[in-house]
ROGU-486814 format. One line per 5 residues: their letters; for each residue z, y, x of N, C-alpha, C, O. Coordinates in Angstrom, 2 decimals. Atoms other than C-alpha are relative to their C-alpha. Example, Ala and Ser with C-alpha at 12.3 -4.5 7.8 and 13.67 -1.06 7.14 Angstrom:
AS	0.00/-1.19/0.89/7.80/-4.50/12.30/0.00/1.20/0.90/0.66/1.18/1.94  -0.06/-1.19/-0.82/7.14/-1.06/13.67/0.73/1.09/-0.77/0.90/2.20/-0.26 .
//
This chain:
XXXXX	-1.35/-0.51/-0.15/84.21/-129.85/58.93/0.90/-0.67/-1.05/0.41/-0.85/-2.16  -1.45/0.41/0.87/87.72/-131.27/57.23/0.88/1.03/-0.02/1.21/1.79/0.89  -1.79/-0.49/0.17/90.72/-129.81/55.95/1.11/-0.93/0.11/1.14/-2.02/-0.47  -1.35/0.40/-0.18/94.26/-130.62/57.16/1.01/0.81/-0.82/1.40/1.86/-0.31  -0.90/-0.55/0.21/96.62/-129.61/54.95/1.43/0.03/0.32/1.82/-1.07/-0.09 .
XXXXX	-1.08/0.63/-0.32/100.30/-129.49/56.17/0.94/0.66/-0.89/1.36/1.81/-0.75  -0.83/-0.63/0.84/102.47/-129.27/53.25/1.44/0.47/0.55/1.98/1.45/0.05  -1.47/-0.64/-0.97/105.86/-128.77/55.63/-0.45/1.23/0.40/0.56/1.91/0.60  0.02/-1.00/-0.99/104.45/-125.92/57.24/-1.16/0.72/-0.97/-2.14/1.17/-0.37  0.78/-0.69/0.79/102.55/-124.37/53.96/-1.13/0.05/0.86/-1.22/1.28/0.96 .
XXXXX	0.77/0.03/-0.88/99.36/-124.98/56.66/-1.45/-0.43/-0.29/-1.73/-1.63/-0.25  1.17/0.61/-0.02/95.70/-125.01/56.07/-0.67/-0.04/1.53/-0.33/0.89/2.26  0.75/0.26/-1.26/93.40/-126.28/59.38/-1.16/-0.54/-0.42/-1.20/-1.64/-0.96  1.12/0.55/-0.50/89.96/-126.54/59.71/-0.25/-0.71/0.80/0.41/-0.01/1.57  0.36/1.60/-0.96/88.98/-129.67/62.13/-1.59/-0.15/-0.09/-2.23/0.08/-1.11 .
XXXXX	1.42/0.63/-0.45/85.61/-130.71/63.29/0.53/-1.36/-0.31/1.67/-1.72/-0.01  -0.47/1.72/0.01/85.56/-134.67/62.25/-0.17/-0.26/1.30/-0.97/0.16/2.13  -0.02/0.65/-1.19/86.65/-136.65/64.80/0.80/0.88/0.94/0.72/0.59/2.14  -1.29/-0.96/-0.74/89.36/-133.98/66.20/1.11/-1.22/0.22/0.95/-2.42/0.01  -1.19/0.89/-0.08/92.41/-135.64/66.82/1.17/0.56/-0.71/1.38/1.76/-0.48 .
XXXXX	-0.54/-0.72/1.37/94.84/-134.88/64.02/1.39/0.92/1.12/2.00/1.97/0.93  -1.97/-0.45/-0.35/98.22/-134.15/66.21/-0.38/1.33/1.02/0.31/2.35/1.01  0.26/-1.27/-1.16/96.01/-131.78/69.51/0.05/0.97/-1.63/1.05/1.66/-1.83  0.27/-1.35/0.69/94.92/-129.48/66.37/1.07/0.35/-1.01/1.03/1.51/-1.43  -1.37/-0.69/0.22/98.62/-129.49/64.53/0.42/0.97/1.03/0.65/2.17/0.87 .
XXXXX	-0.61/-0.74/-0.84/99.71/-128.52/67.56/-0.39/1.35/0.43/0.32/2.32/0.71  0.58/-1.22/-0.71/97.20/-126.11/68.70/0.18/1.22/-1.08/0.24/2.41/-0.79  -0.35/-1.23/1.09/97.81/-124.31/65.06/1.63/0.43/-0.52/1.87/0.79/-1.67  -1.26/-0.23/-0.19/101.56/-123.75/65.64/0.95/-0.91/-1.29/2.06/-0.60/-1.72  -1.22/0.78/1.17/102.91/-126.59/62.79/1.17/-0.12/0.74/1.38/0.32/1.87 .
XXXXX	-1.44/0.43/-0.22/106.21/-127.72/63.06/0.09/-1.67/0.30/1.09/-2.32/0.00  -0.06/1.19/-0.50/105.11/-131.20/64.54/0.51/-0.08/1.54/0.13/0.66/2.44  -1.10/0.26/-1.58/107.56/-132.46/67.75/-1.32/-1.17/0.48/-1.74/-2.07/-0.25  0.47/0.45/-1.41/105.44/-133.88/70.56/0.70/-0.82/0.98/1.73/-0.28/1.38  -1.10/-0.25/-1.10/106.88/-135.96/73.29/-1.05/-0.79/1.06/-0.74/-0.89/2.24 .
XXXXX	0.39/0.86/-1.15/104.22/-138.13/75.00/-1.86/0.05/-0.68/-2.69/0.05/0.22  1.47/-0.14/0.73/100.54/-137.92/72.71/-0.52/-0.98/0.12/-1.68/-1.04/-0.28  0.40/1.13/-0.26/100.23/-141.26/73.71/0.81/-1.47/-0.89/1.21/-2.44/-0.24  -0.87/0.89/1.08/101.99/-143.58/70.72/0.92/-0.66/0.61/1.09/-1.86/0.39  -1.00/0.81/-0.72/104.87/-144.17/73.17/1.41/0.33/-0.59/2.42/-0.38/-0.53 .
XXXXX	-1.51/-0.58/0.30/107.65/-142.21/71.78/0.37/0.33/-1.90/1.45/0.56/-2.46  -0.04/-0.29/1.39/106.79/-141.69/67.99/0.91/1.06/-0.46/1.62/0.86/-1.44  -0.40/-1.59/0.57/108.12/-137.68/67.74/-1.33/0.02/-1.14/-0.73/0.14/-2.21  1.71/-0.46/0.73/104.25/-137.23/65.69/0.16/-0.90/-0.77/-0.78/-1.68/-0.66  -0.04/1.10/0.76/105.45/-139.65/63.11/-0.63/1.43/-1.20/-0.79/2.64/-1.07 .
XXXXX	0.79/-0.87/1.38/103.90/-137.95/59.85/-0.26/-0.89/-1.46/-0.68/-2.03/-1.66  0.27/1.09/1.73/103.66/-139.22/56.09/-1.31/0.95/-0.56/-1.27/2.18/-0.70  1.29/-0.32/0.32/99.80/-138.90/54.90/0.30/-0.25/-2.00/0.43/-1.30/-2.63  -0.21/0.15/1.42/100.33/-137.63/50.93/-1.23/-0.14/-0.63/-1.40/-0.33/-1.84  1.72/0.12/0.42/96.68/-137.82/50.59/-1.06/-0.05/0.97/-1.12/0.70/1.94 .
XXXXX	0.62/-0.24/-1.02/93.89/-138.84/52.20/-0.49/-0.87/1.14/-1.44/-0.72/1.90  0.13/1.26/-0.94/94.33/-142.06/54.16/-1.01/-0.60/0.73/-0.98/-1.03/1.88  1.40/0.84/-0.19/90.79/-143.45/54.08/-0.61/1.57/1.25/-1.57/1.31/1.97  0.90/-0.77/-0.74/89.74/-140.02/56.16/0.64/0.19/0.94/0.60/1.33/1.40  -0.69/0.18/-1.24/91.96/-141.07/59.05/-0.62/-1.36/0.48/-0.91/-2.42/-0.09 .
XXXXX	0.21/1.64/-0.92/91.02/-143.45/62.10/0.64/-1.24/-0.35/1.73/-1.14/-0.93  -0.80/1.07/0.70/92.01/-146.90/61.30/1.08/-0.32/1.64/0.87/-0.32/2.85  -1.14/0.19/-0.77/95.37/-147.64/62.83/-0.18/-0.96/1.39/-0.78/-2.02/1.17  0.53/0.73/-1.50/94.93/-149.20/66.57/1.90/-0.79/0.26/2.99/-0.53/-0.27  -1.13/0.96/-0.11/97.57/-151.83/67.85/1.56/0.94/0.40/2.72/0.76/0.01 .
XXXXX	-1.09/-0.51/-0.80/99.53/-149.19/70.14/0.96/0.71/-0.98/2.19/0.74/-0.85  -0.63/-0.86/1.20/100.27/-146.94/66.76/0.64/-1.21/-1.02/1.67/-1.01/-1.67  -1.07/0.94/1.01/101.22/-150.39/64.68/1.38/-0.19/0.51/2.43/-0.01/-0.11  -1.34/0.45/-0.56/103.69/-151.55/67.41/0.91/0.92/-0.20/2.00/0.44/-0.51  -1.09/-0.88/0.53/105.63/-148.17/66.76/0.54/0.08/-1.08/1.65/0.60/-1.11 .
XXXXX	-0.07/-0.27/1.18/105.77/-148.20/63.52/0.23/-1.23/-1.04/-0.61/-2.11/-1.23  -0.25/1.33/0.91/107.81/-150.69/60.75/-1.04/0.15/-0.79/-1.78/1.08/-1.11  0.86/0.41/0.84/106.08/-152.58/58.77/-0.02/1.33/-1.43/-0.95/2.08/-1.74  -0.13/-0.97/1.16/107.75/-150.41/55.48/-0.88/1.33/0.51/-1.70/1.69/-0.34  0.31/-1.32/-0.83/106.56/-147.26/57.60/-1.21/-0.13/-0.56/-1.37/0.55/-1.57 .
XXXXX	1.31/0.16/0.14/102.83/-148.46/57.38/-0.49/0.09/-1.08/-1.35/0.88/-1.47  -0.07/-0.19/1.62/103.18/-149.40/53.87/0.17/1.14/-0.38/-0.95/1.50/-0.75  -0.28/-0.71/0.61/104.47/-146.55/52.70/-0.80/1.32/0.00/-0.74/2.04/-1.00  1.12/-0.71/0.04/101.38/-144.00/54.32/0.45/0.95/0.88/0.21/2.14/0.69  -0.35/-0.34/-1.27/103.14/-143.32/57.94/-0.40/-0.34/0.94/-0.30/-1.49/1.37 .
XXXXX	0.93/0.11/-1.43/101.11/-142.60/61.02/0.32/1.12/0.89/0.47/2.31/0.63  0.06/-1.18/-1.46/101.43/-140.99/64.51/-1.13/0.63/0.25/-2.25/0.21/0.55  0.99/-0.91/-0.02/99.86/-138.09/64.56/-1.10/0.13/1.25/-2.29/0.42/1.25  1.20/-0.03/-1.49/98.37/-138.24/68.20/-1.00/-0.88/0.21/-1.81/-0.78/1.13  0.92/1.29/-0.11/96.48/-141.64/67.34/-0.96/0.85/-1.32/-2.14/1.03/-1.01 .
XXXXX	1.09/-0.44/0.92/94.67/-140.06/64.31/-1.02/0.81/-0.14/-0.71/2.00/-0.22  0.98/-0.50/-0.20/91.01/-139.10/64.28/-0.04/0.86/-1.56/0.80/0.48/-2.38  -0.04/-0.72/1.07/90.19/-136.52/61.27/-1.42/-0.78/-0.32/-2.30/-0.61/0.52  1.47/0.11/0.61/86.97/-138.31/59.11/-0.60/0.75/-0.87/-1.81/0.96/-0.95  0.04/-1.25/1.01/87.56/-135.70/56.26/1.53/-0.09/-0.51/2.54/-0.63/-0.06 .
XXXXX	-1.20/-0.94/0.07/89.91/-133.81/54.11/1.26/-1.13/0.01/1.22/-2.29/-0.41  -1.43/1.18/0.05/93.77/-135.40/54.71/1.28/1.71/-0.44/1.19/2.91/-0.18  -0.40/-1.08/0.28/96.79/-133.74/53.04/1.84/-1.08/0.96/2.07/-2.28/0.87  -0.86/0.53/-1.23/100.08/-134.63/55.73/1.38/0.71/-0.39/1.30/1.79/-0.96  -1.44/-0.25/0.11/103.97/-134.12/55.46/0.32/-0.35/1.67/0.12/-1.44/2.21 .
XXXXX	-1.02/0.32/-1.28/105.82/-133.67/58.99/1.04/-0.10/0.04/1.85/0.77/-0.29  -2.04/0.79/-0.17/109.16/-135.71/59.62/0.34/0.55/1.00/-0.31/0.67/2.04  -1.38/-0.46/-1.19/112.08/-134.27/61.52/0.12/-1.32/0.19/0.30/-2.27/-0.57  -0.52/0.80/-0.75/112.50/-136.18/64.55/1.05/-0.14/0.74/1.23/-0.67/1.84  -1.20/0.46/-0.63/115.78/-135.96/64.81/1.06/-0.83/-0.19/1.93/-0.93/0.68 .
//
């Protein structure tokens, strides 16, 4: 088991590794916006404050969304990310 912490939404989550980080935000009522779960629309953008290495490694469809600075800086779409262990996550307003 992992912990998700979501510091926006004061939020601890338990995860089975290998969950998918954005179904089990969602399924635990965070404050992450949704619009497609498929790295087409980038609402599930998220800044990882800790934790990086216990996320799936980034796949092409989640780079193409996302600037370069974005990547750098420890920003990933939540619907592409597998849980490996504990990650601590900030959710961006997508508006």
């Amino acid at each position: 088991m992992a912990r998700v912490v979501v510091l926006t939404d004061n939020l601890e989550i338990i995860v089975a590794e290998g969950d998918n980080l954005g179904e089990r935000c969602h399924e635990s009522n965070s404050s992450i916006t949704f619009g497609c779960f498929a790295a087409q629309c980038g609402y599930c953008r998220i800044h990882v404050v800790d934790g990086m290495q216990s996320l799936s490694a980034m796949e092409e469809d989640e780079r193409s969304l996302l600037e370069e600075e974005e990547i750098a800086g420890g920003f990933r779409l939540a619907c592409q990310c597998r849980v490996l262990g504990d990650v601590t996550i900030e959710i961006l307003d997508s508006t």
